[in-house]
TIRO-2110 file (N, C-alpha, C; in Angstrom, 1 decimal):
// TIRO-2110
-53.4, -15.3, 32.2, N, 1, A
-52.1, -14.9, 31.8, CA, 1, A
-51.2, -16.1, 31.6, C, 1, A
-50.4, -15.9, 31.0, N, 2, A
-49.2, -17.1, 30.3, CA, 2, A
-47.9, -16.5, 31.2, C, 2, A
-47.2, -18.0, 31.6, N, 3, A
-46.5, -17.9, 32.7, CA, 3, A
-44.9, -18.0, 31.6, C, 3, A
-45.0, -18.1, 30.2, N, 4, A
-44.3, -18.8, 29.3, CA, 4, A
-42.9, -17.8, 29.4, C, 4, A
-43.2, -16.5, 29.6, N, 5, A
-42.1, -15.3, 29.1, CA, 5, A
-41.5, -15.2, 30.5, C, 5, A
-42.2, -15.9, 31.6, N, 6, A
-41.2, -15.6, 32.8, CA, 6, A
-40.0, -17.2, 32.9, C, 6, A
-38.8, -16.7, 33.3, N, 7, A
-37.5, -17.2, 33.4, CA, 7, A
-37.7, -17.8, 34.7, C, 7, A
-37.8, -19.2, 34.8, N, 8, A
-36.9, -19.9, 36.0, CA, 8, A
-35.8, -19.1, 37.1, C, 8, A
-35.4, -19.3, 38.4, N, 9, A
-34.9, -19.0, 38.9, CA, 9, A
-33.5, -19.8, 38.6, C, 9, A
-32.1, -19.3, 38.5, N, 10, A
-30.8, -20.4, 37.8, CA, 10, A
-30.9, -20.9, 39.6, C, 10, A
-30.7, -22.6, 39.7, N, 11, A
-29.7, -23.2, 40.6, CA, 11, A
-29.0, -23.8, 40.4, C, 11, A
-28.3, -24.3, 41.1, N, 12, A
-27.2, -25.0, 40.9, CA, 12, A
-27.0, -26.5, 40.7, C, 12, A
-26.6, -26.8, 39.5, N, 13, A
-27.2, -28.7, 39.7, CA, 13, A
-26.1, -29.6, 40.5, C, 13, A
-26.9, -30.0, 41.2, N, 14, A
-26.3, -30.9, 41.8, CA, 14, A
-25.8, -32.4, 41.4, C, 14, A
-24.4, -32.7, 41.2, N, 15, A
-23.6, -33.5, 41.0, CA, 15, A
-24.0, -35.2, 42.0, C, 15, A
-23.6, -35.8, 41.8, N, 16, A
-23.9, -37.5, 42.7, CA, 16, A
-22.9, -36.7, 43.5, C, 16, A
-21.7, -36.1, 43.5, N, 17, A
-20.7, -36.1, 44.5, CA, 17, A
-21.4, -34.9, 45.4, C, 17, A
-22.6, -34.6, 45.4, N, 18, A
-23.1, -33.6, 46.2, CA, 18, A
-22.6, -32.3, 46.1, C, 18, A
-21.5, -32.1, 45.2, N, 19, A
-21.2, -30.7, 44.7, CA, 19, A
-22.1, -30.2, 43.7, C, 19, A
-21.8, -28.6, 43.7, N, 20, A
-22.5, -28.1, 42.3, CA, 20, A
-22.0, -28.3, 41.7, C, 20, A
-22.9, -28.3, 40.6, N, 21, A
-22.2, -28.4, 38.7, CA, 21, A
-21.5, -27.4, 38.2, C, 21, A
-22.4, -25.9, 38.9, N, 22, A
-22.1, -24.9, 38.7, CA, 22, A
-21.6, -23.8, 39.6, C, 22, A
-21.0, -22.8, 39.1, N, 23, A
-20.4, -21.8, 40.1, CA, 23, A
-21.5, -20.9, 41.0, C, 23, A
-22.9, -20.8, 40.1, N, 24, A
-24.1, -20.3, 40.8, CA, 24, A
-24.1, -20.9, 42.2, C, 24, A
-24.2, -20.1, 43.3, N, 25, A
-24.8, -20.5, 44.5, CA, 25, A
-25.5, -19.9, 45.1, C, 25, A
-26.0, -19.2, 44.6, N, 26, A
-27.2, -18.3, 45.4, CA, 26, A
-28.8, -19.2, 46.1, C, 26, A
-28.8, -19.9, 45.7, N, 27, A
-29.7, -21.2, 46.4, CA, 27, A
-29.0, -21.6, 47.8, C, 27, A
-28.1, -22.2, 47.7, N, 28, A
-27.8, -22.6, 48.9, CA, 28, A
-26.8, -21.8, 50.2, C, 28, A
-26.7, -20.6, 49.4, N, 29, A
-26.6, -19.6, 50.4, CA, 29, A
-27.9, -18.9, 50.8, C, 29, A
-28.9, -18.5, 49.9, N, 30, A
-29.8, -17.6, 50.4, CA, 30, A
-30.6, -18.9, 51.8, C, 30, A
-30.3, -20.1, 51.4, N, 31, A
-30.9, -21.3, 52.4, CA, 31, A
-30.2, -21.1, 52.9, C, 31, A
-28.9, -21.0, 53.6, N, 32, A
-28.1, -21.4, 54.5, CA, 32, A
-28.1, -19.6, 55.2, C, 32, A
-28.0, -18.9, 54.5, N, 33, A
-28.7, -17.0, 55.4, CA, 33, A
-30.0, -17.5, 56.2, C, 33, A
-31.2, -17.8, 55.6, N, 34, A
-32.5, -17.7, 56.1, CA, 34, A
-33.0, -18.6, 57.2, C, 34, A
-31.5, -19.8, 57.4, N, 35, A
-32.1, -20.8, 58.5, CA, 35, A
-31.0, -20.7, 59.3, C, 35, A
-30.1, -19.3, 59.4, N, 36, A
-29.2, -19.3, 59.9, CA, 36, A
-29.5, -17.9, 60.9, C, 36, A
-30.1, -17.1, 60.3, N, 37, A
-31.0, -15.8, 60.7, CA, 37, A
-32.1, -16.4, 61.6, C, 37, A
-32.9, -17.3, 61.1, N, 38, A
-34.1, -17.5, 61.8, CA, 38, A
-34.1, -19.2, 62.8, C, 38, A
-32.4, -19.5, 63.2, N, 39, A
-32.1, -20.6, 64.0, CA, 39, A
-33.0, -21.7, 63.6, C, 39, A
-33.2, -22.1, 62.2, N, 40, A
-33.6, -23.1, 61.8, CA, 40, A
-33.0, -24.3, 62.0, C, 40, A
-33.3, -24.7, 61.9, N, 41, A
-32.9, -26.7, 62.1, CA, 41, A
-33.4, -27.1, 60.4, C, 41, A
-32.5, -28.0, 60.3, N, 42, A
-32.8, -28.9, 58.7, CA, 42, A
-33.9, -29.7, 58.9, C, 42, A
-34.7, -30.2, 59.8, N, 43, A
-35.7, -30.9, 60.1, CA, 43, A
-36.8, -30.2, 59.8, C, 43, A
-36.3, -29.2, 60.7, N, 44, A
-37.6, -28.2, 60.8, CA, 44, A
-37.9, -27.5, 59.3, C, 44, A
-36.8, -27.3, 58.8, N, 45, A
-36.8, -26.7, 57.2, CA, 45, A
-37.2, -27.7, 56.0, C, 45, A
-37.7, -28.8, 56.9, N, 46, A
-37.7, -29.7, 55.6, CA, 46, A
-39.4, -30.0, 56.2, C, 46, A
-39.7, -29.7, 57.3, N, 47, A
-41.5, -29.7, 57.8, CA, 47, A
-41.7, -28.8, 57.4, C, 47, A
-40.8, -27.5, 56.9, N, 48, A
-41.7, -26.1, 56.3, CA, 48, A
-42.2, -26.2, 55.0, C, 48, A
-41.1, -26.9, 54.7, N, 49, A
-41.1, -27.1, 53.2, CA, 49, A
-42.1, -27.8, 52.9, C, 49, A
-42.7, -29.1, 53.6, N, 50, A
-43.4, -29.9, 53.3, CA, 50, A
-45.0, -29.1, 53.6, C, 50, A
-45.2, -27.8, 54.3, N, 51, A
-46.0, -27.2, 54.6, CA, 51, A
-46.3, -26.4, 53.6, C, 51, A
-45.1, -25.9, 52.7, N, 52, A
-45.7, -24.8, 51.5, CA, 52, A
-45.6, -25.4, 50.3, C, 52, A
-45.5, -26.7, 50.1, N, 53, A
-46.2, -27.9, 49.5, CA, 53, A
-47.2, -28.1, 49.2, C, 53, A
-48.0, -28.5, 50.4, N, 54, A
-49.1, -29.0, 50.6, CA, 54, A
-50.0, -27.5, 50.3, C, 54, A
-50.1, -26.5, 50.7, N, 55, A
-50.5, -25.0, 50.4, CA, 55, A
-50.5, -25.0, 48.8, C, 55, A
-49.1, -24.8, 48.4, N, 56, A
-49.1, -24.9, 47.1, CA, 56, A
-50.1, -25.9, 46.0, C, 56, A
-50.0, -27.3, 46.4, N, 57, A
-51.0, -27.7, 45.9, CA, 57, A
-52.2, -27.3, 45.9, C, 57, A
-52.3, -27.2, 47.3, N, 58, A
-54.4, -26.9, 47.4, CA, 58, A
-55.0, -25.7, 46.9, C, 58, A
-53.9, -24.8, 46.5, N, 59, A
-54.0, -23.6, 45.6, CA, 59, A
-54.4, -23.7, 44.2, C, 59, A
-52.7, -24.4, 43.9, N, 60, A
-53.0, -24.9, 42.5, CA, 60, A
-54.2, -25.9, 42.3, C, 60, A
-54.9, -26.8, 43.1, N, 61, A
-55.9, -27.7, 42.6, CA, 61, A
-55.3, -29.2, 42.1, C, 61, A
-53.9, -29.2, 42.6, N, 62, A
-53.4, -30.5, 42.1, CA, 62, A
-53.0, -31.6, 43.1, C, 62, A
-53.0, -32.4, 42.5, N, 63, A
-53.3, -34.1, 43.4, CA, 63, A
-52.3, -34.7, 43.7, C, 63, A
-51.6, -34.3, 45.2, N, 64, A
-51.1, -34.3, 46.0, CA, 64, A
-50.7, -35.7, 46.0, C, 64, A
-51.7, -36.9, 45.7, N, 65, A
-51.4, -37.9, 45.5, CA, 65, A
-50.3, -38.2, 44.4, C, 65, A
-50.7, -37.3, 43.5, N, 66, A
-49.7, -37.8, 42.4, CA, 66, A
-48.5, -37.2, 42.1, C, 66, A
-48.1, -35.9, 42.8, N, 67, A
-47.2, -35.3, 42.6, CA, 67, A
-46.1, -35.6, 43.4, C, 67, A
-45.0, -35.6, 42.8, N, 68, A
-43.9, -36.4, 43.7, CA, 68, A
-43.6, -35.6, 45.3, C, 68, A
-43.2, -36.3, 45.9, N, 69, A
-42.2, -35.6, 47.1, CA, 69, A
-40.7, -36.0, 47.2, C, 69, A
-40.4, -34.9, 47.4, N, 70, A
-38.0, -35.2, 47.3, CA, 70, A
-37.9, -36.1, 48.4, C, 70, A
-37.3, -36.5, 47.1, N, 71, A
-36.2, -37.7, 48.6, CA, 71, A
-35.3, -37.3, 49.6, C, 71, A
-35.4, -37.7, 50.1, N, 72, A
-34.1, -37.1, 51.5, CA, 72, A
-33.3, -38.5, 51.9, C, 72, A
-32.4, -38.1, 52.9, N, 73, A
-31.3, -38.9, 53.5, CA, 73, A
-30.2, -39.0, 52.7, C, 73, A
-29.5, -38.4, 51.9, N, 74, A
-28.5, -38.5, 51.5, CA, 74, A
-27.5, -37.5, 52.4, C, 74, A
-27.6, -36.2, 52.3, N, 75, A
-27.2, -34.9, 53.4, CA, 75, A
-28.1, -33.7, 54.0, C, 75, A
-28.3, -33.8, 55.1, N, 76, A
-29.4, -32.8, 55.2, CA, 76, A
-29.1, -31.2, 54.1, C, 76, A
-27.9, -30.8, 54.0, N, 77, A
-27.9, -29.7, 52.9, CA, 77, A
-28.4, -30.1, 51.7, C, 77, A
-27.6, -31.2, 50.7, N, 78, A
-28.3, -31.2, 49.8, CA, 78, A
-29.4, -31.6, 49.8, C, 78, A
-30.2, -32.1, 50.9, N, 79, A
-31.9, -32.6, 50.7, CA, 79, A
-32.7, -31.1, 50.7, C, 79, A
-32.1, -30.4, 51.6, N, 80, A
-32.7, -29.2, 51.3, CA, 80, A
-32.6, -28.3, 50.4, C, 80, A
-31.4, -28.3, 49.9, N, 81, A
-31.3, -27.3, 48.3, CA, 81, A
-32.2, -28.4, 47.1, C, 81, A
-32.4, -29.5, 47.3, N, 82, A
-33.2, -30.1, 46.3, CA, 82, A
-34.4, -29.5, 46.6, C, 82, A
-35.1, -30.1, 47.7, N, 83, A
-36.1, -29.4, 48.1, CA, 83, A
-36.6, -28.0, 47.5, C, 83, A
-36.0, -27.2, 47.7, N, 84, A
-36.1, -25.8, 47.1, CA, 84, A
-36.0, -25.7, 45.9, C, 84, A
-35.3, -26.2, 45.4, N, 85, A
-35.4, -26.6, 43.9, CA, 85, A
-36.4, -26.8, 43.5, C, 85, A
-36.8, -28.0, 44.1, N, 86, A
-38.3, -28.7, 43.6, CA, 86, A
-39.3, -28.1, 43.7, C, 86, A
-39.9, -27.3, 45.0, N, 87, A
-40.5, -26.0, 45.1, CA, 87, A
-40.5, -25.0, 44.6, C, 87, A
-39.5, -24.3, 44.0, N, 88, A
-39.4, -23.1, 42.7, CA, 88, A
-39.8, -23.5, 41.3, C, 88, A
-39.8, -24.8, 41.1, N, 89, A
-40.1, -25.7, 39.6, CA, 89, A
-41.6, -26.2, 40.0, C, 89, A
-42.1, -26.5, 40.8, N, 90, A
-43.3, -26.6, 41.3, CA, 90, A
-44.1, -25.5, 41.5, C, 90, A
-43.6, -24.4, 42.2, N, 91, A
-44.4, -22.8, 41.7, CA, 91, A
-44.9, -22.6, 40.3, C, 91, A
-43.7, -22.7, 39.7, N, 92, A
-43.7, -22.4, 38.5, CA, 92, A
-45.3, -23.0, 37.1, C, 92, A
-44.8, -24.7, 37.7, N, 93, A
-46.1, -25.5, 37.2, CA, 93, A
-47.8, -25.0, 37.8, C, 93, A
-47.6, -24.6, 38.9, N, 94, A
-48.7, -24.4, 39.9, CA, 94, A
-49.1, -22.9, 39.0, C, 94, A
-48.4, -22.4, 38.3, N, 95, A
-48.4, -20.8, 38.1, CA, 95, A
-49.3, -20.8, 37.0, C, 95, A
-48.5, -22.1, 36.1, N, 96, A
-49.4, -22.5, 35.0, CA, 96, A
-51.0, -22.7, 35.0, C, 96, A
-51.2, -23.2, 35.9, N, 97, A
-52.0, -24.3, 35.8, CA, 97, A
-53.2, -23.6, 36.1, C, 97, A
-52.8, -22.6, 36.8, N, 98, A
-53.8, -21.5, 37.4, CA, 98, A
-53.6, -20.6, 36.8, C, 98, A
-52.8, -20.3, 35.8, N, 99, A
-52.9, -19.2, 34.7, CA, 99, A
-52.4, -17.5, 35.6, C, 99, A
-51.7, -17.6, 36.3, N, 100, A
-51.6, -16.1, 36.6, CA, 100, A
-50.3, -16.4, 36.6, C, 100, A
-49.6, -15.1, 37.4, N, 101, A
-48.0, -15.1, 37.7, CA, 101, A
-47.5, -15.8, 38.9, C, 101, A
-46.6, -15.9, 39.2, N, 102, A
-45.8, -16.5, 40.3, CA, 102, A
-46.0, -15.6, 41.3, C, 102, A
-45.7, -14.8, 41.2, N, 103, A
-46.1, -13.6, 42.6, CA, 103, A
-47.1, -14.0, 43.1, C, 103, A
-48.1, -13.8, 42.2, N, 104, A
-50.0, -13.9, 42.8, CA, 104, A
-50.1, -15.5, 43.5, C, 104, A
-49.4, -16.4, 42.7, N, 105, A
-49.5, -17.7, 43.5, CA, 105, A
-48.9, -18.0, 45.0, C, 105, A
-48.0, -16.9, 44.6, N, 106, A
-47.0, -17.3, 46.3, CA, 106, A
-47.9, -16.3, 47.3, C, 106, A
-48.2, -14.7, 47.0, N, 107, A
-49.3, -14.2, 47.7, CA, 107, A
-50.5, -15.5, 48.2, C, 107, A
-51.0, -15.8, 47.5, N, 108, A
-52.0, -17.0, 48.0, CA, 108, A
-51.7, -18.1, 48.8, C, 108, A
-50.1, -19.2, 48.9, N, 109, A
-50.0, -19.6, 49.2, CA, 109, A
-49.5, -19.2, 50.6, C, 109, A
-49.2, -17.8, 50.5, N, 110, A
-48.9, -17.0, 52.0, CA, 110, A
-50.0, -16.8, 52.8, C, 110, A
-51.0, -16.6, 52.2, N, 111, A
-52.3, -16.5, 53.0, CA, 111, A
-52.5, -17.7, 53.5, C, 111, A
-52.4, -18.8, 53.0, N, 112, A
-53.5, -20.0, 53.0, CA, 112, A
-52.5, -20.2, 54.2, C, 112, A
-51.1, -20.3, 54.5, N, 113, A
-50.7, -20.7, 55.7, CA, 113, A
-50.4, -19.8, 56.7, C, 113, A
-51.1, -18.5, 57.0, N, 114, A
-51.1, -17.7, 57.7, CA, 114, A
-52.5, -18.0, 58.5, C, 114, A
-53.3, -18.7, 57.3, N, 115, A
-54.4, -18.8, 57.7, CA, 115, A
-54.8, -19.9, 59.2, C, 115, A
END
């Protein structure tokens, strides 16, 4: 299946001044609900992240070596709405690559870390 007819998720681009570009903020609210609900820490949100990463690759079959990882230390918020960023745009490639939909890839990558 071709991943070509499905739409990116909109976020918000982030500015050097660490503002959004745009009025969209459903990224860094739905982040700031889900580690706010589940007494996350930005540390810890940035080890999760680095955990459905690593999943995602081993799914998709791609070389971990070569694929970038986000920079951090600027603000723990915006490291983590990049992060997530980078992650949704990284689904997306992984979706390709493996030829199905985005759903079926995140199902997999739910297993693989449950596992």
């Amino acid at each position: 299946m071709s991943s070509s007819n499905i739409r990116p998720p909109r976020f918000p681009t982030i500015t050097s001044s660490g503002g959004p570009h745009k009025k969209e903020l459903s990224l860094e609210l739905g982040l700031s609900v889900w580690m706010q609900r589940h007494d996350i820490a930005y540390d810890d949100c940035r080890a999760a992240m680095l955990a459905i990463r690593a999943a995602l690759l081993e799914v998709a079959g791609m070389d971990a070596a070569t694929e970038p990882v986000p920079l951090y230390g600027r603000s723990p918020e915006l490291d983590v709405a990049n992060f997530a960023a980078y992650l949704a745009d990284l689904f997306f490639r992984a979706s390709a690559r493996v030829e199905c939909e985005v759903p079926v890839v995140i199902g997999k990558v739910g297993q693989l870390l449950a596992s």
